[in-house]
N, C-alpha and C positions, 0 to 999 in steps of 0.2 A: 236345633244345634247340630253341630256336624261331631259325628264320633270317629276321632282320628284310628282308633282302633278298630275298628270295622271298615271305616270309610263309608259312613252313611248317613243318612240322615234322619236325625229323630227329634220327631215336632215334642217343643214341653210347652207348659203354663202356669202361669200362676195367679191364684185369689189373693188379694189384698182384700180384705173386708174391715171394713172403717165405722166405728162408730164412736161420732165427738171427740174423731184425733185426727184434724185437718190437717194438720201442718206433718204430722209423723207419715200421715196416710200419703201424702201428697211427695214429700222428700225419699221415701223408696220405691214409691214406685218412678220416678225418674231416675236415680239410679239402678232400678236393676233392669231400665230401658238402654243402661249400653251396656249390659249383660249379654255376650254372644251368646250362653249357653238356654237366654230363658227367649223364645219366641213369639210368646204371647201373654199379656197382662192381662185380668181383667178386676177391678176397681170395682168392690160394690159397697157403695154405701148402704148400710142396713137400718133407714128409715130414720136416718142423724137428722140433728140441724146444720148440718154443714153442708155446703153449698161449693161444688166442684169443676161445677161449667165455665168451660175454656180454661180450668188447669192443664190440661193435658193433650198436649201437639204432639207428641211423637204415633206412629200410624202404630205402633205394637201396643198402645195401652188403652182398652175400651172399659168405660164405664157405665156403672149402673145403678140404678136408684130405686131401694125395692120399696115396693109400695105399702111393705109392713114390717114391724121388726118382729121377724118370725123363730127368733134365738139365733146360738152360733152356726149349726150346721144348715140350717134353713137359709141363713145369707149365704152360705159359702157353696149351698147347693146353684145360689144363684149365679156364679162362676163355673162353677164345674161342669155345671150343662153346658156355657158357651162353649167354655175350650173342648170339652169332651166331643159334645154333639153337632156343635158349629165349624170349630177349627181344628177336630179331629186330632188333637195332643196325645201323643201315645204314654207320656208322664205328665202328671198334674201337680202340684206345690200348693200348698195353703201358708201363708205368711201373717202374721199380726203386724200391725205399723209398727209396733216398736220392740223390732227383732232387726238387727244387721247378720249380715252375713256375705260371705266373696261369692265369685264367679264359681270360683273349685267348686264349689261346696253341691252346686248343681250338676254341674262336671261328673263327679264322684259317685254323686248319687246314680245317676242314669247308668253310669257303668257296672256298680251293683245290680242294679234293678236286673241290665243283661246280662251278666251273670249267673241270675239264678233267676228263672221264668216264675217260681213260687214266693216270690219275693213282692210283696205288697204295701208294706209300709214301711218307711225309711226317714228316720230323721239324720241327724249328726250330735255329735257333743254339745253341751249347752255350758253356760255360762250368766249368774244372774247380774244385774245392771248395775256392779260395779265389780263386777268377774269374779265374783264370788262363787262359792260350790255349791248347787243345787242338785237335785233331784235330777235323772238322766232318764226314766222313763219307770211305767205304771206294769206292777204284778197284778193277775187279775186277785180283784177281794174276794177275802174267804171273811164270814161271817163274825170270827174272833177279832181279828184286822180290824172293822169295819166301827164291834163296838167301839174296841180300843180309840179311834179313831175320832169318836162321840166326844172324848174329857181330856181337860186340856193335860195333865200329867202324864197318862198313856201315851196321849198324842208326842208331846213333846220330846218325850224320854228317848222315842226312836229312830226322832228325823235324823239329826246330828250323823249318828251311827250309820244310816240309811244312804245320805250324802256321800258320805263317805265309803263305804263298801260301793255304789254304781260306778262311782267317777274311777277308781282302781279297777273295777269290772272294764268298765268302757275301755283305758287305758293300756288294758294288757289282753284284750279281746283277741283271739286268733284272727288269721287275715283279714285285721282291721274292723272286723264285724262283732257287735253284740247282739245276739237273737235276745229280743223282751217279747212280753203280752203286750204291749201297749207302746205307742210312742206317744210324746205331750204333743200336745194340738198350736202352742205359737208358733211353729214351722217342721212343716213337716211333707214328706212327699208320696204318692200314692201311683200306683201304675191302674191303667184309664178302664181297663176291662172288668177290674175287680171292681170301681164303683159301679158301673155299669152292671154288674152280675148282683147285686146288695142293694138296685136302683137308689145307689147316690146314698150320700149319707142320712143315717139314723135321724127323724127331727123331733121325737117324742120327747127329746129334753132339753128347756131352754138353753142352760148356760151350765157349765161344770160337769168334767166327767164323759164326755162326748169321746173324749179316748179309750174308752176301757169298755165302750160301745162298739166300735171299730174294729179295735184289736181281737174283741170277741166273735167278730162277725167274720174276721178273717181265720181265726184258730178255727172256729168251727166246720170251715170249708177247708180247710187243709193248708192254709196257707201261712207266709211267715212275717215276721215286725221285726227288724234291726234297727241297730246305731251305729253309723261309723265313725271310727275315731279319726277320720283324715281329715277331716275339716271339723269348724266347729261354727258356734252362732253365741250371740249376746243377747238374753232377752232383758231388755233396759225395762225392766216393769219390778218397781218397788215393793214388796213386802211389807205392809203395816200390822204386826199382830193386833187381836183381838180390837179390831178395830169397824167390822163391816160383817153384822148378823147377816145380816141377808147372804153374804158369797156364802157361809158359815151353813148355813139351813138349806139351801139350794146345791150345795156338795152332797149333803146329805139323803136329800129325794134324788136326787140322782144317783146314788147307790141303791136308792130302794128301788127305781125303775129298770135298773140294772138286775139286781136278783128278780124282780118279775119276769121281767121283759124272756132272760134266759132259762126262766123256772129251775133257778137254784136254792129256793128255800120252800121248807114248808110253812102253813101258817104260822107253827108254834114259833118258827126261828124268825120267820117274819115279824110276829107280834114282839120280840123279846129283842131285835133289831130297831123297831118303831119306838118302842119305852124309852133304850137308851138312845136314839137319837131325841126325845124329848129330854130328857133330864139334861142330856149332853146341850141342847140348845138354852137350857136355862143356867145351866154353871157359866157357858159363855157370855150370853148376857151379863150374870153377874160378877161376873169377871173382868168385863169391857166396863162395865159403869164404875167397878173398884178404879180400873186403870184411869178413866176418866180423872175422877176426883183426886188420885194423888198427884195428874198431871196439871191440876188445876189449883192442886195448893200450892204448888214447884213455885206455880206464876205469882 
């Protein structure tokens, strides 16, 4: 992209990483191929059944087909070395298929990034997939948090409140910017030296939580994680409660690889962390089978 404000030029990119979402995966990345601000695409399917040979004509979107599904950051690694180490992107983007978002919104970002050279993680305002209020990004957990977090009452009692305190954060943020720990991982942007000094993202955790891995890696070298409110983004991805053990247990190791990983706990807090993510995995269980059967006497 060319920055009208400097008068220069600064290469970006962005991963699309797809897995068994042909049609979502396929429909942005052609539109954000006439995206002035994004100059290179790269497409990786992370080891789907979907099959994407000769989708794609235009010379800025290259694709790739990993030969394992190695989780999220493990696919996404698989783009960020193109653009990094092949097409030399001095900004990288990571995108889920089913996030929209404008041209600005890349625009904005890179003009932050130069801005402030400590500036390494950047997303934008969010929006969930019928413009509802969400979550706008991740504090690192502390141990209490974490139980809480465990059962569904705790859990529940503070999103509501949560939502609503970032999105007025975000909204009233000094020059546009919200410093966070963490930004969410369906789109978000990254300057190309930081992964390169961190070799690339974290891949010790399949799925969930891969943000508060990042954000940690940047705090700890000195660096910073925003949100700007100038632009924003829609993540068109539904919300089913108490519906899918597995996201539910897999959030949960991945807190606990998270205080390993940084040696933030000791055993005892460790063990007393591991309890209540059990107990907490079986109230959801049986909470999800209540929800079940009343939705099945409805019928």
């Amino acid at each position: 992209m060319h920055d009208l404000e400097t008068n220069s030029e600064i290469k970006t990119g962005i991963v699309i990483l797809n897995y068994n979402s042909h049609d979502l995966t396929v429909a942005l990345a052609k539109r954000l191929a006439d995206y002035d601000a994004i100059d290179e695409i790269c497409v990786v399917d992370n080891h789907s059944q979907d099959d994407f040979d000769g989708e794609f004509q235009n010379d800025k979107i290259h694709y790739v087909k990993s030969e394992k599904n190695g989780g999220y950051n493990a696919g996404n690694n698989i783009g960020l070395r193109y653009l990094v180490e092949e097409k030399g992107c001095k900004y990288v983007f990571i995108a889920n298929p089913d996030v929209t978002f404008e041209n600005s919104a890349i625009v904005n970002m890179v003009r932050y990034f130069e801005k402030d050279e400590k500036l390494v993680l950047l997303s934008t305002k969010r929006y969930g997939y019928d413009n509802s209020i969400i979550h706008q990004y991740f504090d690192f957990p502390k141990l209490r948090d974490s139980i809480r977090s465990c059962f569904l009452i705790t859990r529940l009692g503070v999103q509501k409140a949560r939502n609503f305190q970032q999105n007025f954060e975000i909204d009233h943020a000094i020059d546009g910017i919200r410093y966070v720990d963490a930004v969410p991982g369906a789109f978000f942007g990254l300057r190309s030296s930081f992964v390169q000094e961190i070799g690339f993202l974290w891949e010790g955790i399949f799925l969930y939580g891969e943000e508060i891995i990042t954000g940690r890696q940047a705090s700890e070298l000195g660096y910073k994680a925003g949100i700007i409110n100038t632009d924003e983004y829609v993540h068109h991805h539904k919300m089913v409660g108490l519906t899918n053990m597995k996201m539910f247990w897999n959030d949960r190791v991945s807190a606990s690889k998270y205080y390993k990983k940084f040696h933030l706990l000791n055993w005892y807090q460790q063990l007393e962390f591991d309890i209540a993510r059990g107990f907490g995995t079986l109230e959801y269980g049986l909470a999800s089978f209540a929800m079940r059967l009343l939705r099945g006497g409805k019928r």
